[in-house]
C-alpha positions in Angstrom: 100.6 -52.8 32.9 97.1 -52.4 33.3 96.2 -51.5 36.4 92.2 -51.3 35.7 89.6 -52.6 38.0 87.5 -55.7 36.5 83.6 -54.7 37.3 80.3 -56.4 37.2 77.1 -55.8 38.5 75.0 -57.4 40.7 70.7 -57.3 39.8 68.5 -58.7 42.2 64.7 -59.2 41.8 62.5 -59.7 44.8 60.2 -62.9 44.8 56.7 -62.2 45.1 55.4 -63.5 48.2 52.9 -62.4 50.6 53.9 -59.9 53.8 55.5 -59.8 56.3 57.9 -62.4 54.4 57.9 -59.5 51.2 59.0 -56.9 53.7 61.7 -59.3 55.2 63.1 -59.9 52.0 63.7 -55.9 50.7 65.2 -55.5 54.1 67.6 -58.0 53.7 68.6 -57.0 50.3 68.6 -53.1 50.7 70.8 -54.0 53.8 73.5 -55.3 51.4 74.2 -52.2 50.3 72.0 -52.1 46.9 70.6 -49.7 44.9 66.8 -49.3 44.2 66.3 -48.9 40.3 63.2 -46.9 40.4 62.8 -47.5 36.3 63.6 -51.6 36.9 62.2 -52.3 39.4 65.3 -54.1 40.5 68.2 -53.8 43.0 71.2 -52.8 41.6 75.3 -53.7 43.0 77.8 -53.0 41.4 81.0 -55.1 42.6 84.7 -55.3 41.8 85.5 -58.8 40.4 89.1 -58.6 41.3 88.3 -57.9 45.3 84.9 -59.2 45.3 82.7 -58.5 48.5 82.3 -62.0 49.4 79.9 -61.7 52.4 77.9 -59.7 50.6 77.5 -62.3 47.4 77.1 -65.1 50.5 74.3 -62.8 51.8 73.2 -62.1 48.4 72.7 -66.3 48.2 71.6 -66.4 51.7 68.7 -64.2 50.9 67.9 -66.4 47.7 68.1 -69.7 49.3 65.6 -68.6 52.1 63.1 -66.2 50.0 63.4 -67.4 46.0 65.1 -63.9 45.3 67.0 -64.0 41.9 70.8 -63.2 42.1 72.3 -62.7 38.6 75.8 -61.0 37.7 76.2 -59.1 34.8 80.0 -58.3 33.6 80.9 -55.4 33.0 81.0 -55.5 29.3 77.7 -55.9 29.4 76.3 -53.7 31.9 75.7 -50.6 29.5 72.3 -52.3 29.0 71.3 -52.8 32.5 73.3 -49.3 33.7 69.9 -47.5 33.3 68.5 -48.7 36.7 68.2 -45.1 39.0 
């Protein structure tokens, strides 16, 4: 039986908009429990598809709804590509 984890990752750009609505929006995210890619210039969470963190993907859309933030999940056998974000 395999008993691997099913992974994905979780990239989220920031909308451009003018402050304090800018600063409201990294908040948000970077209270979700993302990662800064200093290279990407994107947010970075990686997630576990078979126990996903709901609230935080809820959040995630929340965020989106309100600022234009982009939410896109990458699966895991793609993520090599996008794996380069610290």
């Amino acid at each position: 039986m395999d008993t691997r984890q099913r992974g994905a990752m979780l990239i989220i750009e920031l909308a451009h908009m003018p402050e304090p609505h800018w600063n409201e929006q990294k908040e948000a995210v970077k209270a979700t429990g993302a990662d800064w890619g200093s290279k990407t210039k994107r947010w970075f969470l990686d997630i576990n598809l078979d126990n996903p963190p709901i609230d935080t993907i809820n959040t995630l859309f929340t965020i989106a709804r309100k600022y234009g933030t982009y939410v896109r999940l990458v699966p895991e056998k793609t993520m090599s590509a996008e794996s380069e974000h610290s």
